[in-house]
N, C-alpha and C positions, 0 to 999 in steps of 0.2 A: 356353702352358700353358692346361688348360680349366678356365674357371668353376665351382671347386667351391662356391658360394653357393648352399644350398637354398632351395626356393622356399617353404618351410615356415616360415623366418625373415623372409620378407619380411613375410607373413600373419597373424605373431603380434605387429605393431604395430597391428592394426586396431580399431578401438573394440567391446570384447566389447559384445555383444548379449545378451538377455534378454528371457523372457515371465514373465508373470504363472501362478502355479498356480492351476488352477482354484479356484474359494470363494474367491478373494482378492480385499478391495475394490478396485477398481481405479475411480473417479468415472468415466472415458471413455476406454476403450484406446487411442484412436486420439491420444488428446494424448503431446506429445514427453515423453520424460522425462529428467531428466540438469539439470547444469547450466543458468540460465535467464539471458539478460543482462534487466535490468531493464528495458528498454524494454518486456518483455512483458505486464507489470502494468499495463493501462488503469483510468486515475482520468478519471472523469470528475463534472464541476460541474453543479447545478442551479442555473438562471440565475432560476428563478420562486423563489429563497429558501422553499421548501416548510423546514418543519422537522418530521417524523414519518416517520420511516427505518420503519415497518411500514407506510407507506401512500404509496408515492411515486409514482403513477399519473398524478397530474397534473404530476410532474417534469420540468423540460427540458434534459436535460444536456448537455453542451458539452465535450467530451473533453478535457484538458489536457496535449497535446504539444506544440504548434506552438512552436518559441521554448526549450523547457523541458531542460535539461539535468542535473539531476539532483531525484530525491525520495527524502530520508533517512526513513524511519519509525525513530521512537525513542518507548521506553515509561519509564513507573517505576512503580514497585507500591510500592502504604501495605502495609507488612507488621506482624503485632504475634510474636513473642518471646514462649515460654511457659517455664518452667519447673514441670514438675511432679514430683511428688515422685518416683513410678514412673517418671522417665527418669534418675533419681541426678543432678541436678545439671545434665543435659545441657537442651539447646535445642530447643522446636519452633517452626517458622515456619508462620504462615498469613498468604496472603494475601487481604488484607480490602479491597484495592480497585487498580487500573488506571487508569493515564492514558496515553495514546497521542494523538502529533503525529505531523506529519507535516512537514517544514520544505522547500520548493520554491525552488532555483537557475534562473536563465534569464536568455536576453537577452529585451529588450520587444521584443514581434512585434506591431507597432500593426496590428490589424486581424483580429485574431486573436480569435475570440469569448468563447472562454474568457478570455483576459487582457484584454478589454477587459472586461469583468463584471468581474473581481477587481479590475483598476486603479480601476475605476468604485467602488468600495467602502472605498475608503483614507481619506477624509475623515467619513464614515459609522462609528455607534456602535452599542452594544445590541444588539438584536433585526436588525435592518439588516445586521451584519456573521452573523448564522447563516444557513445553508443546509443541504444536504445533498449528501454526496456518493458516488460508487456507484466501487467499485474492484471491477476483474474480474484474477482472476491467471492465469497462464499454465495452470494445471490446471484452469482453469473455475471454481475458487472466489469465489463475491462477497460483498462486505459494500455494507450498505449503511448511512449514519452520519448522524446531525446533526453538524456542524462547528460550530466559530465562527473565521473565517479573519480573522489579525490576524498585527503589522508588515511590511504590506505595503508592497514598494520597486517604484515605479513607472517609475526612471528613474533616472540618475546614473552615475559613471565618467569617465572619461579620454575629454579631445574625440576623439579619433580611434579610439575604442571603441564596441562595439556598447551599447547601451543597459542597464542591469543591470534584472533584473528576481523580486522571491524577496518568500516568504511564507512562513506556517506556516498549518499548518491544527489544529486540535485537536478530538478527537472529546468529544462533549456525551453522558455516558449509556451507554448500553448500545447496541451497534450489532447488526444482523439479519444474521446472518452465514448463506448460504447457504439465504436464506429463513426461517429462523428466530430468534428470541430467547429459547429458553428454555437459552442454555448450553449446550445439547448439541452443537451444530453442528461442522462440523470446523473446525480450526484453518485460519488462513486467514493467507496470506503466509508 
C-alpha cells in the first residue's frame, strides 16, 4: 500500500518563523530571539572594587562562569497602599522603592579569577566587600551596578564532593542600565 503521509504535515512541526514590521524597535535584528537558557546573561566582577556604576572606566572585570552553576535574581519592592476617597474604598499601590540580589551556586574552581577575588573577600567587611558589577543579557541589554557581595561559601561538603561554592550579591542604589540612569532605559533581564 502507498504512503498516503503528506509532506505538508511533516512541515507544520517546524519552529514558525517571524520578522519584525518595519517601525518596530527591535535593539539588534540579528540577536536570537525566543526562549534563552540562562547561561546567556554574562555577569561579570570588577576585581579593582571601583564603586560608581556611571563611571567604570577604570574597571576590571572578571567574568563569572568558571565553576558557577546557577544565578537566581530575586527582588522586593517597599510598596505604600493608598485609599482615596474617589476610588470608593478601593486600593492604589505605588511603588516607592526596589531591592534586587542576586544569589550565586557553584563548585570552587581554585584558580579561577573571578572566584578567587570573591573567596579572597570572605573575611573582609564595609567598604572592602563593595564592588561593581556589569551584566550583559542575551538581547544586548547591560546594567551596570554597585554591589555589596556577602555570605560568601568558599568551601565545604561531603569528602568525595566537588568543593561548594555560593554568594549573594545585592545591588547598592540605583544601577545604569543600558548606559543610562535617569529611569528611562529598557528593562533589563
Amino acid at each position: 500500500m502507498a504512503d498516503t503521509t503528506s509532506s505538508s504535515a511533516a512541515s507544520s512541526s517546524a519552529a514558525p518563523t517571524s520578522t519584525a514590521p518595519t517601525g518596530t524597535l527591535v535593539p539588534n535584528a540579528t540577536k536570537e530571539v525566543g526562549f534563552q537558557e540562562n547561561w546567556k546573561y554574562r555577569t561579570f566582577i570588577d576585581s579593582t572594587s571601583s564603586k560608581d556604576p556611571k563611571n567604570d572606566a577604570g574597571a576590571k572585570y572578571l567574568e563569572l562562569s568558571g565553576g558557577i552553576l546557577s544565578v537566581t535574581p530575586a527582588s522586593s519592592d517597599t510598596t505604600e497602599n493608598s485609599s482615596y476617597w474617589p476610588d470608593a474604598g478601593n486600593t492604589t499601590t505605588d511603588v516607592t522603592g526596589t531591592s534586587h540580589t542576586f544569589n550565586v551556586t557553584g563548585n570552587r574552581l581554585i584558580g579561577d579569577a573571578c572566584q578567587d577575588f570573591i573567596a579572597g573577600l570572605a573575611y573582609k567587611t564595609g567598604d572592602l566587600r563593595k564592588t561593581l558589577i556589569k551584566q550583559i543579557g542575551p538581547d544586548g541589554h547591560t546594567m551596570v551596578a554597585q554591589v555589596t557581595i556577602s555570605n560568601i561559601v568558599a568551601w565545604g561538603g561531603n569528602a568525595n564532593a566537588k568543593g561548594t561554592f555560593s554568594f549573594t550579591m545585592s545591588i547598592n542604589g540605583k544601577p545604569v542600565i543600558d548606559g543610562s540612569d535617569d529611569g528611562n532605559a529598557s528593562n533589563h533581564g
